[in-house]
Biopython code that builds the backbone (N, CA, C, O; Angstrom):
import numpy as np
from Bio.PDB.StructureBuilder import StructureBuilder

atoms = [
    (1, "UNK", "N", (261.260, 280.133, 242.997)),
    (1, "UNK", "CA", (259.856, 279.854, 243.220)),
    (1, "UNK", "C", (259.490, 280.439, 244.581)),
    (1, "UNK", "O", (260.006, 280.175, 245.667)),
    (2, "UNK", "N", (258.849, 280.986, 244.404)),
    (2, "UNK", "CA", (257.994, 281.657, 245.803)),
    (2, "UNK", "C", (257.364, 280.340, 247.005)),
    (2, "UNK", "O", (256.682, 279.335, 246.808)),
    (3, "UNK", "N", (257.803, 280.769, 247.916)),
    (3, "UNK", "CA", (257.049, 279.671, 249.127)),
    (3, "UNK", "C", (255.923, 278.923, 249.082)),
    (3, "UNK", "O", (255.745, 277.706, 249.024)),
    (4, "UNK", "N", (254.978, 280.123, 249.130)),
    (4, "UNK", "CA", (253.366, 279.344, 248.354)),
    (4, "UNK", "C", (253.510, 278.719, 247.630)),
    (4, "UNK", "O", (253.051, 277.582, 247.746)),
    (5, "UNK", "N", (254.137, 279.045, 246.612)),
    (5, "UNK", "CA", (253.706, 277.923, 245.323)),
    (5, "UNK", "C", (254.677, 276.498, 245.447)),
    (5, "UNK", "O", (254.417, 275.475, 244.815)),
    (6, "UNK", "N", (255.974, 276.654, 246.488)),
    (6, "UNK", "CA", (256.330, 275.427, 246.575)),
    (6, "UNK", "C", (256.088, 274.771, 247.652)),
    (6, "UNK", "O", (256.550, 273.631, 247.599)),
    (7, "UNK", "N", (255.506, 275.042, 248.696)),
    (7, "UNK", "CA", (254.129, 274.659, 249.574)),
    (7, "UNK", "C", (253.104, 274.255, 248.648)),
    (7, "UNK", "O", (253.190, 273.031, 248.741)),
    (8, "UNK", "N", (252.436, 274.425, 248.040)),
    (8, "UNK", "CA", (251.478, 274.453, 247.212)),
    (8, "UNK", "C", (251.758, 272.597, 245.899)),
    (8, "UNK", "O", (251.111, 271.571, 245.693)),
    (9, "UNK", "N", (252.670, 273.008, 245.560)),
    (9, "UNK", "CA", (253.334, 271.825, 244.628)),
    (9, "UNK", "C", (253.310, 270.813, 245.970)),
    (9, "UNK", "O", (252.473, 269.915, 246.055)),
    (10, "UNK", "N", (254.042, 270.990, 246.723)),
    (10, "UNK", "CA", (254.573, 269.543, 247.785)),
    (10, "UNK", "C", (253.273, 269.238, 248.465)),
    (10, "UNK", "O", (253.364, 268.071, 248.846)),
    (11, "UNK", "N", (251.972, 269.787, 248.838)),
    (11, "UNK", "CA", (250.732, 269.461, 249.632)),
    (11, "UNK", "C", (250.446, 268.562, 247.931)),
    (11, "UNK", "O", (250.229, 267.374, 248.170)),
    (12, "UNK", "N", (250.408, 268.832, 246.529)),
    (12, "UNK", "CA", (250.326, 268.479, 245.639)),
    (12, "UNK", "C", (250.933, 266.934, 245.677)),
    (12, "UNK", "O", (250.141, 266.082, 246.078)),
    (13, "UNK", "N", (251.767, 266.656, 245.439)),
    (13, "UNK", "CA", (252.661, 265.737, 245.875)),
    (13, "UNK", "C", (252.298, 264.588, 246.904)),
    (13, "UNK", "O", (252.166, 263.370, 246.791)),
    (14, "UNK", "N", (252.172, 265.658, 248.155)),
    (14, "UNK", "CA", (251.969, 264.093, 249.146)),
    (14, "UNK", "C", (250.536, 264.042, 249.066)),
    (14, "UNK", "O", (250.215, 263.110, 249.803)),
    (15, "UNK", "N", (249.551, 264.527, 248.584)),
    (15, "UNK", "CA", (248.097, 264.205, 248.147)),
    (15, "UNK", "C", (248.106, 263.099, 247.020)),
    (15, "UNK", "O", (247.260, 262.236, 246.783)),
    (16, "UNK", "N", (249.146, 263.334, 246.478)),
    (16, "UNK", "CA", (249.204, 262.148, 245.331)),
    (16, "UNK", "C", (249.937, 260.964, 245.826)),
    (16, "UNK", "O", (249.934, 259.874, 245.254)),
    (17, "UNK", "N", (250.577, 261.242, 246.940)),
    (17, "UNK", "CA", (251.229, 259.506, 247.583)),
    (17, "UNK", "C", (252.804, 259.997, 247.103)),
    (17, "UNK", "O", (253.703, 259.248, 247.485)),
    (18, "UNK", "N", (253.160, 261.052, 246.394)),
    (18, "UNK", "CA", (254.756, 260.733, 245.617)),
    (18, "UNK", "C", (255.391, 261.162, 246.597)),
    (18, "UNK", "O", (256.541, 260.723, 246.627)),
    (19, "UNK", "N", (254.996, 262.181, 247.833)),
    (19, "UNK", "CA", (256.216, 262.429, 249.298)),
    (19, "UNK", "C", (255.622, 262.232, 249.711)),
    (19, "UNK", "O", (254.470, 262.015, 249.335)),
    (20, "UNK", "N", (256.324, 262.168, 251.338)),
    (20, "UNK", "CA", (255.475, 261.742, 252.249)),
    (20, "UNK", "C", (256.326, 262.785, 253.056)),
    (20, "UNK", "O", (257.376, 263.175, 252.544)),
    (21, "UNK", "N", (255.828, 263.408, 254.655)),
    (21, "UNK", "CA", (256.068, 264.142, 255.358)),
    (21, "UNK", "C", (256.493, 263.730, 256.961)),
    (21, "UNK", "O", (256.130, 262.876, 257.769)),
    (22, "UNK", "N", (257.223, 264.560, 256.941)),
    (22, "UNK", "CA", (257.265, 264.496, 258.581)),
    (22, "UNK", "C", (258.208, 265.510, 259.118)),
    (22, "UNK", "O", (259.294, 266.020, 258.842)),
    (23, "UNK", "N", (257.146, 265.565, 260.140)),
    (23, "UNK", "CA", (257.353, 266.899, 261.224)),
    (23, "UNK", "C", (258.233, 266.749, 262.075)),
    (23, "UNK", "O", (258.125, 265.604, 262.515)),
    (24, "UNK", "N", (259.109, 267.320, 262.586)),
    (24, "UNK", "CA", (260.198, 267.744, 263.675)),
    (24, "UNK", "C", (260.519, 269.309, 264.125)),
    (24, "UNK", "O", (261.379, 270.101, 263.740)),
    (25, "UNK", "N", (259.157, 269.439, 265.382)),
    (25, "UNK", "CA", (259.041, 270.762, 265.551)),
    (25, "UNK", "C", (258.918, 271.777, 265.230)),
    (25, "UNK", "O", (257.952, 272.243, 265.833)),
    (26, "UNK", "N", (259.534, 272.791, 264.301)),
    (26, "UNK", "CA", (259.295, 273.680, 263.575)),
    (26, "UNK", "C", (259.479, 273.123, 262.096)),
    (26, "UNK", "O", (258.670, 273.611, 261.307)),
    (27, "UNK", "N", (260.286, 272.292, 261.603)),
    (27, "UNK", "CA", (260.723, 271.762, 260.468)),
    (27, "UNK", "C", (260.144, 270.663, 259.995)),
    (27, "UNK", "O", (260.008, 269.742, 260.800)),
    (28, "UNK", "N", (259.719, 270.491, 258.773)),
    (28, "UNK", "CA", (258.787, 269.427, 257.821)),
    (28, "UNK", "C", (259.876, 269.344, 257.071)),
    (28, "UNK", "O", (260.377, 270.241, 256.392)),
    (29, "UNK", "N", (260.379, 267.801, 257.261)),
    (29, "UNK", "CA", (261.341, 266.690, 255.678)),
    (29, "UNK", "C", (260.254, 265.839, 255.271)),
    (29, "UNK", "O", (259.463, 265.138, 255.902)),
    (30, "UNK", "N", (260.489, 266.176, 253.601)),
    (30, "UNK", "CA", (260.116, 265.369, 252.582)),
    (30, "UNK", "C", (260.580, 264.534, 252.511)),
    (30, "UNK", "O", (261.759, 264.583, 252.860)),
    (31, "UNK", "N", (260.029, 263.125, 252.011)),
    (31, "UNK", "CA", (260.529, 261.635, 251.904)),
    (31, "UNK", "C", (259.430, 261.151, 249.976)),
    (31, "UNK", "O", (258.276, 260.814, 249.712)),
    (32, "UNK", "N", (261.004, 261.478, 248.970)),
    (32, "UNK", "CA", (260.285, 260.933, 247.597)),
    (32, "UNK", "C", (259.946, 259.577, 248.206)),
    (32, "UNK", "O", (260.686, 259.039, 249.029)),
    (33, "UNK", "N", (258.636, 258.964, 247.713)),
    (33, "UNK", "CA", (258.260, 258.158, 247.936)),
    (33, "UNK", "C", (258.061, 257.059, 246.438)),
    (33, "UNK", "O", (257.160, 257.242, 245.619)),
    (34, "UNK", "N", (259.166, 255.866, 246.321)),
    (34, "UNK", "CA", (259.850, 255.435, 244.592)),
    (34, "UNK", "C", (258.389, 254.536, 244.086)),
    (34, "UNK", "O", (258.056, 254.275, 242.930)),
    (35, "UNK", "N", (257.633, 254.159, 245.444)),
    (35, "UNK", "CA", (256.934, 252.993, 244.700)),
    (35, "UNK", "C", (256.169, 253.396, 243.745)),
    (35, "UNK", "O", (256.225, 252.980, 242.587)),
    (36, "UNK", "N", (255.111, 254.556, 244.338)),
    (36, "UNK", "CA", (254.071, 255.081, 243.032)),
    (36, "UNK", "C", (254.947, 255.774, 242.070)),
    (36, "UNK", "O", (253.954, 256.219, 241.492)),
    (37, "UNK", "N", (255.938, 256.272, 241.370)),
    (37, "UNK", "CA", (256.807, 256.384, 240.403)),
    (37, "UNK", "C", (257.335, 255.401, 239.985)),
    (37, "UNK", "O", (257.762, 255.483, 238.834)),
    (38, "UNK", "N", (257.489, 254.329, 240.592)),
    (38, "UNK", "CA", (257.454, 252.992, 239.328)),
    (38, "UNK", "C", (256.534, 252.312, 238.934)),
    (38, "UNK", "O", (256.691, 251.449, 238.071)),
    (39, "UNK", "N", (255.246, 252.612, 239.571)),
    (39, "UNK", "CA", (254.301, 252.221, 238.736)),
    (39, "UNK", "C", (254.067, 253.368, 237.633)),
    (39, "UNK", "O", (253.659, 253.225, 236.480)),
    (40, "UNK", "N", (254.292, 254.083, 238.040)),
    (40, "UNK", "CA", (253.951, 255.235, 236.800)),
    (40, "UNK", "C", (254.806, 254.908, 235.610)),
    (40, "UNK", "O", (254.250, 254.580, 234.562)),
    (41, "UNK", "N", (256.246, 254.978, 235.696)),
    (41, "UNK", "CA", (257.516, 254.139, 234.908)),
    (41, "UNK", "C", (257.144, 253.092, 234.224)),
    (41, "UNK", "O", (257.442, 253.086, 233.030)),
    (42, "UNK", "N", (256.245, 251.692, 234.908)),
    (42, "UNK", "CA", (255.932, 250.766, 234.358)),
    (42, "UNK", "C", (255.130, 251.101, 233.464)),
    (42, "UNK", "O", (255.402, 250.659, 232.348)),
    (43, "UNK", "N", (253.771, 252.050, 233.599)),
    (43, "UNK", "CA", (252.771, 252.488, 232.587)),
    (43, "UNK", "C", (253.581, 252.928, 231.097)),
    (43, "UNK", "O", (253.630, 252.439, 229.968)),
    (44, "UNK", "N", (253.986, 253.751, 231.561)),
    (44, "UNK", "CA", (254.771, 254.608, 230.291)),
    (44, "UNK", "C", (255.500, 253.865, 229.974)),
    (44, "UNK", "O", (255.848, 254.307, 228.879)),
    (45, "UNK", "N", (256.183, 252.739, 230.184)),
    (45, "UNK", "CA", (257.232, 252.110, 229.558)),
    (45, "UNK", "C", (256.720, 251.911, 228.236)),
    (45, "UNK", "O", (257.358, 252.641, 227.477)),
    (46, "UNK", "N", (256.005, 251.365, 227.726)),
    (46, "UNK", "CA", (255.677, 250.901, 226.478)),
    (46, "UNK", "C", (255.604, 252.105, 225.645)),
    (46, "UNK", "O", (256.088, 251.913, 224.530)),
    (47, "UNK", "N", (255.086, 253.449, 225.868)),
    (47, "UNK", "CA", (255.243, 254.398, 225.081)),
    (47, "UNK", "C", (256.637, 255.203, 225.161)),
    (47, "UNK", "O", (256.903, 255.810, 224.123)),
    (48, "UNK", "N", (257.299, 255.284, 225.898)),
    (48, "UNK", "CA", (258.734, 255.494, 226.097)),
    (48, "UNK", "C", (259.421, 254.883, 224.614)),
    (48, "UNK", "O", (259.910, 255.514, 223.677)),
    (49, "UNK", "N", (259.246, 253.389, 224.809)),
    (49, "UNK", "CA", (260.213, 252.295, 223.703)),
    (49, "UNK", "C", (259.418, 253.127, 222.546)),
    (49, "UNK", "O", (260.280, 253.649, 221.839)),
    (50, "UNK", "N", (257.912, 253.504, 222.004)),
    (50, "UNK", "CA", (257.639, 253.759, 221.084)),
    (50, "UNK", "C", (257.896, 254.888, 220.474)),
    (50, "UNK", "O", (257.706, 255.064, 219.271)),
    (51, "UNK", "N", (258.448, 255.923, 221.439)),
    (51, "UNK", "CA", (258.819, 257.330, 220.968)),
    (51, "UNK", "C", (260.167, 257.170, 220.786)),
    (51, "UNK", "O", (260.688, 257.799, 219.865)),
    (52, "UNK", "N", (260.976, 256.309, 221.616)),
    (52, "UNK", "CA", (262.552, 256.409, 221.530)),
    (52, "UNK", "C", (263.027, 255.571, 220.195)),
    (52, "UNK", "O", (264.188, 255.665, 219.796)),
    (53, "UNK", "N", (261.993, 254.694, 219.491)),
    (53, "UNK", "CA", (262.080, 254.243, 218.200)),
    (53, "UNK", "C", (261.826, 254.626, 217.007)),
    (53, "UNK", "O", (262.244, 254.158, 215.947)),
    (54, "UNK", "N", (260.668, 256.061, 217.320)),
    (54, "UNK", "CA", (259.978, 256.983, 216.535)),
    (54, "UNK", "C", (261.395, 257.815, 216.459)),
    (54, "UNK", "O", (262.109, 257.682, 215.465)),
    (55, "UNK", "N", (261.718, 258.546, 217.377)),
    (55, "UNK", "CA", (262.691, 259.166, 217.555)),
    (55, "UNK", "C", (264.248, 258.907, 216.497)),
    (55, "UNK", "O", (264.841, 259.715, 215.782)),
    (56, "UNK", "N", (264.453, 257.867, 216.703)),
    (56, "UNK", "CA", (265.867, 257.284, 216.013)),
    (56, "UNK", "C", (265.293, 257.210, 214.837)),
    (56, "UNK", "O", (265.599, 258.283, 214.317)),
    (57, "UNK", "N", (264.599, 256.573, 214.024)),
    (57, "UNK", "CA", (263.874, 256.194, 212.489)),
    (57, "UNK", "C", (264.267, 258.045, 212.214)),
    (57, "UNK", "O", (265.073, 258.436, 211.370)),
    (58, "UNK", "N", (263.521, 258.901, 213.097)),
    (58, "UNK", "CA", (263.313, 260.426, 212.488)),
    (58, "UNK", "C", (265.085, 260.986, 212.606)),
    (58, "UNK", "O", (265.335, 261.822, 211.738)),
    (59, "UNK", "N", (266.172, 260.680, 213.439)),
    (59, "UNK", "CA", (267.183, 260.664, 213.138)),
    (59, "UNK", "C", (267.681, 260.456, 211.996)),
    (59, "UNK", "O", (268.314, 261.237, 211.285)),
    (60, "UNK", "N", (267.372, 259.307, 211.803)),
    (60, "UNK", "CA", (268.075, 258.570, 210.057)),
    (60, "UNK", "C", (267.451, 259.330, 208.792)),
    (60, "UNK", "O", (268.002, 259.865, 207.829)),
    (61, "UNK", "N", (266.504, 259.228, 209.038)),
    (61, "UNK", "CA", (265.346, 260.420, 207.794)),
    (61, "UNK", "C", (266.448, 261.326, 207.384)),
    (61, "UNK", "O", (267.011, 261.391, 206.291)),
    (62, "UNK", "N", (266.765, 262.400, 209.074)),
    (62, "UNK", "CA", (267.365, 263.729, 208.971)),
    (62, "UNK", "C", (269.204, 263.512, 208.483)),
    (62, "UNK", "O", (269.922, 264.226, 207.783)),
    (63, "UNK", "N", (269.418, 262.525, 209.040)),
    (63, "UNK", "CA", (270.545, 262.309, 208.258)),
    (63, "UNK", "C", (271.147, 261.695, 207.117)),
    (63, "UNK", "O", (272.241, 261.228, 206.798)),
    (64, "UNK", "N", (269.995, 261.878, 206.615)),
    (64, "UNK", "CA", (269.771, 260.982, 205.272)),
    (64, "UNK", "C", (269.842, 262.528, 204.014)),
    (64, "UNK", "O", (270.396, 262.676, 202.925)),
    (65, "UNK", "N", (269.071, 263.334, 204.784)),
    (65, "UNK", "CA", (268.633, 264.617, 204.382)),
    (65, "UNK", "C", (269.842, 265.446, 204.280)),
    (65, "UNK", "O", (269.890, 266.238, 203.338)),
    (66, "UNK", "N", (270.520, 265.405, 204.848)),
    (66, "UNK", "CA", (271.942, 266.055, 205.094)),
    (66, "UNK", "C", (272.763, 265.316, 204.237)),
    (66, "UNK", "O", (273.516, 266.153, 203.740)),
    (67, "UNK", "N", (273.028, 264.245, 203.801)),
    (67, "UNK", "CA", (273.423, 263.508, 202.831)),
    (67, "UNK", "C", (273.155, 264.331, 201.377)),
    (67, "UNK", "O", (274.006, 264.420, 200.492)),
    (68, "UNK", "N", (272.029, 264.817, 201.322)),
    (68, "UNK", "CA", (271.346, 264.479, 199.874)),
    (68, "UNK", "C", (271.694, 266.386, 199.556)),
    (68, "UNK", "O", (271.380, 266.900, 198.483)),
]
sb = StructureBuilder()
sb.init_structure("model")
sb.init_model(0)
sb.init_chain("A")
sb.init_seg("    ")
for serial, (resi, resn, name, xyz) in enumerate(atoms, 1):
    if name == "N":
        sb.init_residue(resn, " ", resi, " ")
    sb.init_atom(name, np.array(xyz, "f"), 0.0, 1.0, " ", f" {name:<3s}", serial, name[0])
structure = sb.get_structure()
């Protein structure tokens, strides 16, 4: 990935709260920041369980299919 664009992603990022920054003279460290990613985690949880159940049912289908 080219500089810009991963400059570009990380100003992305800590605009959204998910890093946070800090300066030490010439050098900027990133800090993932977990809290707003577990709220995000918490959101999706419920569709997570619903695809990972969708998911297995469409397993059994296909190996049902392979059976036949």
């Amino acid at each position: 990935m080219a500089r810009p664009s991963f400059s570009e992603q990380l100003r992305v990022l800590r605009e959204a709260g998910l890093v946070s920054e800090r300066k030490d003279g010439r050098q900027r460290f990133y800090r993932l920041e977990a809290v707003p990613l577990a709220e995000v985690q918490d959101w999706l949880s419920p569709y997570e369980r619903f695809w990972r159940e969708r998911m297995a049912e469409l397993g059994k289908v296909l190996d049902r299919m392979e059976d036949e």
